[in-house]
Every structure is written in C-alpha cells, then in structure tokens.
N, C-alpha and C positions, 0 to 999 in steps of 0.2 A: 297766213304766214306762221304760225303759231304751230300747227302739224310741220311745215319745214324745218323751223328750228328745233323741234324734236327729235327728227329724223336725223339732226346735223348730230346734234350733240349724243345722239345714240351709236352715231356714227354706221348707220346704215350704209350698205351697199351702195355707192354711187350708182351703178347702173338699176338697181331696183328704187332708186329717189325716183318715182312718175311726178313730174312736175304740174304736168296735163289734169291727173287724177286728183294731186291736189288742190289746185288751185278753180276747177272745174270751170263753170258761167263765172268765176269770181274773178279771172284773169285782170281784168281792164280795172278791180280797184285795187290793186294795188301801191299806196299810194307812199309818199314823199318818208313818211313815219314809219310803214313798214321797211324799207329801203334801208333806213338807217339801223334801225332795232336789227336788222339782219347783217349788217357791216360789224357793227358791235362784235352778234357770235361770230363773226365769222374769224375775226382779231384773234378775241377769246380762245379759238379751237387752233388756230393757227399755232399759236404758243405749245400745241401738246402735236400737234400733227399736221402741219403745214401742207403736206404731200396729200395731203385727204382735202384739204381745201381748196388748191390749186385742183383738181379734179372736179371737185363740186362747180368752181367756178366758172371753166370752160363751160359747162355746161349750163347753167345758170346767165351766161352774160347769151349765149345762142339762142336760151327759153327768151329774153327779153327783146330780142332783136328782130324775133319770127311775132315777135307780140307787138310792136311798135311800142314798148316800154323805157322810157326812160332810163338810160344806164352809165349809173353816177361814175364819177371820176375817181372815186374810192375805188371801187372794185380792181380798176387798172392796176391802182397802186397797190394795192395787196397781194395781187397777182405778180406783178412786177420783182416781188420780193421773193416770191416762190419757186421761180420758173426753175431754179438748180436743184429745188429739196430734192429729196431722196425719200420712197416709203420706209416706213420703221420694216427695222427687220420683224420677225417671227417672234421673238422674244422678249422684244421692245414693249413697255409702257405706254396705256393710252389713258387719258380721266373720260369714264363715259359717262354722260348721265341719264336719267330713265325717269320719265317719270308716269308715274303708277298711280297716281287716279287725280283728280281736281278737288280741292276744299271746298265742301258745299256751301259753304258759309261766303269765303272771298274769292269763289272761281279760280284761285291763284294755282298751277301746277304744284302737287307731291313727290316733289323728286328728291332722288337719292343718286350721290356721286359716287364713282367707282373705277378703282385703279385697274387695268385689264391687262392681260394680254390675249386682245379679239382676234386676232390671226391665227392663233393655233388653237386645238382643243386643250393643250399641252404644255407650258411653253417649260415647265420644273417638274413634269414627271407626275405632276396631280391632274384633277378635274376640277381642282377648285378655283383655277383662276382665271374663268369666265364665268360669265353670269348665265345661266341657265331656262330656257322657256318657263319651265314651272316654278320656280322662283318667283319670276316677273309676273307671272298672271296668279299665284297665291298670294305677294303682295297685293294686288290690286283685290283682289275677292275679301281679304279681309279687311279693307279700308272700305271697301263697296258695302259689305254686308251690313257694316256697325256703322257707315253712316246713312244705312236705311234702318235703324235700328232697327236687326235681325237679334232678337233676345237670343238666340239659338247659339247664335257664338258671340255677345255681350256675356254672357252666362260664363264663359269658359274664359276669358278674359279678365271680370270684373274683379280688384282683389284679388288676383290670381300670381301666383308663381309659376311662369313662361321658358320652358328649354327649346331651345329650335337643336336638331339633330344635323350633322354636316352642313356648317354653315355653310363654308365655302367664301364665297367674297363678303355674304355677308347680307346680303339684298333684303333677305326676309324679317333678320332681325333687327338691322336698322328700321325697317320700313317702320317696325313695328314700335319701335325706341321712341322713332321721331314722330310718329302721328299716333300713337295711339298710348302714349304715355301717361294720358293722363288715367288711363282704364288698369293695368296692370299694377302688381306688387313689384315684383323682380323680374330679371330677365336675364336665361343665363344662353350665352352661345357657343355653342360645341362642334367639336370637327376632330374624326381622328388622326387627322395631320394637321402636330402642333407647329409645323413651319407656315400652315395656315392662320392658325390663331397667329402668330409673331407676327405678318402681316397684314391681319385685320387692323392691328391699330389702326395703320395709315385711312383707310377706308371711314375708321370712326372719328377719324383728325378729317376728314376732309365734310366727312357729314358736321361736325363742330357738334359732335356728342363728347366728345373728351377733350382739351383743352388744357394744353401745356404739362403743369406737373399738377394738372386739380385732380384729386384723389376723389371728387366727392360723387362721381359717379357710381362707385363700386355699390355703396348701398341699393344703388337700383342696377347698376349693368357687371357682370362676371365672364370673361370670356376663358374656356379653359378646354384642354384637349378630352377627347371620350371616344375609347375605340369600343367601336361595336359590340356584345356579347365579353365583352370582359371589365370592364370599367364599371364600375356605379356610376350612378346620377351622381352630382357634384352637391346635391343635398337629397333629403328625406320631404322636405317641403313643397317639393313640383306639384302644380297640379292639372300642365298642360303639358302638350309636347308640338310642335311642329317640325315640318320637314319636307323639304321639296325635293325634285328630280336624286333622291336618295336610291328610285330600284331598280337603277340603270345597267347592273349586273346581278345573273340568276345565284352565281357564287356568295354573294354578299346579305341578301335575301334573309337565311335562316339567322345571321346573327345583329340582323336589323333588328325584326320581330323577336328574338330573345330579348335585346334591349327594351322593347318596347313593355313587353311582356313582364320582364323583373319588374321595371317601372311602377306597374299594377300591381302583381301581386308579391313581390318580393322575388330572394335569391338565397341559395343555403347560404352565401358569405354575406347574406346584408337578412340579419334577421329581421328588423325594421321596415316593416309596409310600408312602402312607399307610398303617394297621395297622388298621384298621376289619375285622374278618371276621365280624360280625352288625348285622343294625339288625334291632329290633322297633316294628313303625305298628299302633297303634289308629288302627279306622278305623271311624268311624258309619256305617252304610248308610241315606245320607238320597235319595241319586239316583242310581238302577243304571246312569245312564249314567257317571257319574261316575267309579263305583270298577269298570267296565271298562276307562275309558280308564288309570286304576291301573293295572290288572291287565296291560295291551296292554302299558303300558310296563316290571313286572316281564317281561310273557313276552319281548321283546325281550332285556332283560336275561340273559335263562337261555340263550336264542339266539344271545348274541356267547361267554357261557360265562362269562360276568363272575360268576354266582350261580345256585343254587339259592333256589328260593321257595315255602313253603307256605301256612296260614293252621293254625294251631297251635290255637285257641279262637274258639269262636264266642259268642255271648249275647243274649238275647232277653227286654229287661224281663219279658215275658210268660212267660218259662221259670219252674220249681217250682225255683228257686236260694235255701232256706228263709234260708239265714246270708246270703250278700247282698243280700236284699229286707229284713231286719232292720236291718242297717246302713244301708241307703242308698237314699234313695228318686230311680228316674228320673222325671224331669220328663217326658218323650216314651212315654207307653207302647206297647207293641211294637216298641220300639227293637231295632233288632239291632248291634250291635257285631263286629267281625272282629279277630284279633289277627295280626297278617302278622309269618312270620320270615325273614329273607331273609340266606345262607348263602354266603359270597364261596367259589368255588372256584378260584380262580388265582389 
C-alpha cells in the first residue's frame, strides 16, 4: 500500500497507476488498516484536487471487485462528493509530494511537499514551476550516498557552505535543509528568476523550514536571485555548488560554466577567490547534442586546468533500481539522468 500512496500523492498519471504491478502475489493481504490509511490520503488529496481522485477511484473500487476485495463504504462516499468536480485547469495549483529516500534509522519516508503546476511544463512563462527528473533522483543520491557513509560527498558537505544553482521549486535544496542539516554550515538557493525565489517561500512554509515571522532561519538558509555569468555568488564563503536539470538548453550552457568557473577561480569584478572546490549537475539526457556541448565546455575547463571532471552516477528509469522505482515514479520512461562532479584543482 505504501508504493500506492506515493504514487497518489505524487500525483502520478492515473492511467500509468498499474495496480496489478503493485500490489503483485500481495493482492489478497490487503487488509482492514490498509483500507483506511488509504481513505485518509485519499480525503487528504481531495482537498487539493478532487477530479484526480475521483479518477483514481473508479478505478481502484474496479481493482477491488475483480479481486473479491472488500470495498468500504467510505470510498462511495468520497466518490459521491466528486462526481461534478472539474480537473484544474493548466495553471491551477497542486501540493505534490515526493518522497526521496527512506530514514535508515525509522524506515519512516523523506518526503518534501511541493506547490506545482504538473500539467504544463509552463504554467508563468518559466521552467521552474515543476519539479524536474534530476532534481528528484539528485535528491535521492545525496541522501543515499551520506547514508551509506560515502566520505566522497560527507567531504563536500561536512562544515560546508552549500549554493544549489536554479532552484526552481526547490526539491534539491529543501531536500537537503531537511535531512541533511545536521552535516552543512549554510545553504544558499539561487535562481535567476526572482518571481521563483518569491514563491519558494510557500514551498519552504509548506516543508515547516520557515515558520511564521521566525527570522532564525536566515543564519542557516538564504534564498536570493543569481543570473547566470553575471551575478556573483551571494558570498565569498561557498564551497559547494549544486544543480540539477540546469543543461536543458545549448544557449545557456556557456554562461552556466562561467558561473561555475568565477565560483573557483574568481572574476575581474570580484577580485576575491572565491572557495567553491566542487559543484555537483544533475543532468537529463534529453538532447545528446546538448550535453556535448556540456561536456566541450567541462573539457575546456580541465584544459586551462581550472578542474577535474567526471560523471560519478548514472540512472536509467528503465534500470532494476527495486527501492527507487518504489519511491518515485518517472514521468519519462527510459529517462537517463548523469550526476557530473567537477573538482577545482588550482
């Protein structure tokens, strides 16, 4: 039950929920406590998108019927409430949530809530206000890694000052706010559309990282705009960078890696060396010419001797990844994802 309700509240494709696939030989226990635990979400999710539920459930009360399953009287009545909604339009608000790995400790899901608009890629003229594949699978790699204590990125972390690059909703810096807080210094999140940063709040109100008028976050969290190749870092002190599905155009590309590049080794308007000595890019592989022209401009990079660069983790929806195909469902199947670590040596 527990892969379903993630799927609910990630608000996966109804017709891509295999119900079959989930619930495999485990069909017949599903029992009196699952049943309710899934009424709950189902309330829960109602409240933001009704018309999403009422879909879920037609089909859900059908999976129960061909199964000789038990099917409560709740359901009707939720359904019953439904039957007129309407789907949200294109530009309509959804809370989705996601969660991105399990606490090894209390098995309990990592999940991070998030304000969308999943219907379009679009819905205000940006890319930031969906949550993106490499996003979701960089969160998960760096909760996976540091709770396999991988010293390799403990290192880049520990005591460290953290900028993620194009936030965007936010995925990767929260992720890292709320579970991995106890390892970092500071954490700053940048995007160069500040109507993104203006509505990060909500995102960081909904994760309960900011809280009313308490100011006391600032000493650890900064969120502020940074456009590409023109902007400085928002201090001298970084000495990480992050960033996910950032090389999704070849245009944007050169003044990625300039940024990255100041970062290390400075800029004539920022005489002050910067402390940057890692950036980690998730990076979709949606257009091979694209993440060449990437790639040109790391090997460039390793060329003047500014950095070493490798690609650290790869991912392939399509891979036999049993714990993160449980967690999280890709939208793109045969998606491949790249994790790029790129290592200042001067």
């Amino acid at each position: 039950m527990d892969v379903l309700i993630r799927r609910l509240r990630q608000r996966v494709i109804i017709n891509y929920i295999n119900l079959n696939d989930i619930f495999g030989n485990k069909i017949n226990e599903i029992n009196e406590e699952d049943q309710y635990n899934l009424i709950e979400i189902l309330n829960e999710i109602s409240k933001n998108n009704g018309y999403y539920i009422n879909l879920f459930l037609k089909k859900w009360l059908q999976f129960l019927e061909r199964n000789n399953i038990e099917i409560f009287d709740e359901y009707y009545e939720i359904l019953s409430e439904l039957l007129s909604i309407k789907p949200l339009n294109a530009t309509d608000y959804d809370i989705i949530s996601y969660s991105i790995n399990t606490d090894y400790k209390t098995g309990l899901d990592q999940r991070i809530l998030m304000r969308e608009t999943p219907n379009v890629i679009s819905g205000l003229g940006t890319t930031g206000l969906r949550t993106w594949e490499a996003s979701i699978y960089l969160s998960y790699y760096l909760l996976e890694q540091i709770n396999l204590n991988n010293n390799k990125i403990i290192e880049i972390f520990k005591d460290k000052n953290i900028l993620e690059l194009g936030t965007g909703t936010g995925l990767v810096g929260m992720s890292v706010y709320k579970y991995l807080n106890d390892y970092f210094k500071k954490l700053y999140l940048t995007d160069g559309d500040s109507s993104l940063i203006d509505k990060l709040q909500f995102n960081l109100n909904l994760n309960s990282i900011i809280s009313g008028n308490d100011k006391s976050y600032e000493d650890k969290l900064k969120c502020s705009s940074l456009w590409w190749g023109q902007d400085n870092l928002p201090s001298s002190d970084i000495n990480t960078l992050l960033a996910a599905d950032v090389t999704y155009d070849s245009d944007v590309i050169p003044s990625l890696v300039k940024t990255i590049k100041d970062s290390m080794v400075g800029d004539k308007s920022n005489v002050e060396k910067s402390n940057v000595d890692t950036a980690i890019v998730a990076a979709t592989v949606r257009n091979l010419k694209t993440l060449r022209t990437w790639e040109e401009h790391l090997n460039m990079g390793e060329s003047e001797g500014i950095w070493n660069w490798q690609i650290v983790d790869t991912y392939n929806s399509s891979d036999d990844n049993d714990k993160l195909h449980k967690l999280v469902w890709f939208q793109t199947f045969n998606t491949e994802i790249r994790i790029y670590r790129i290592d200042r040596i001067i």
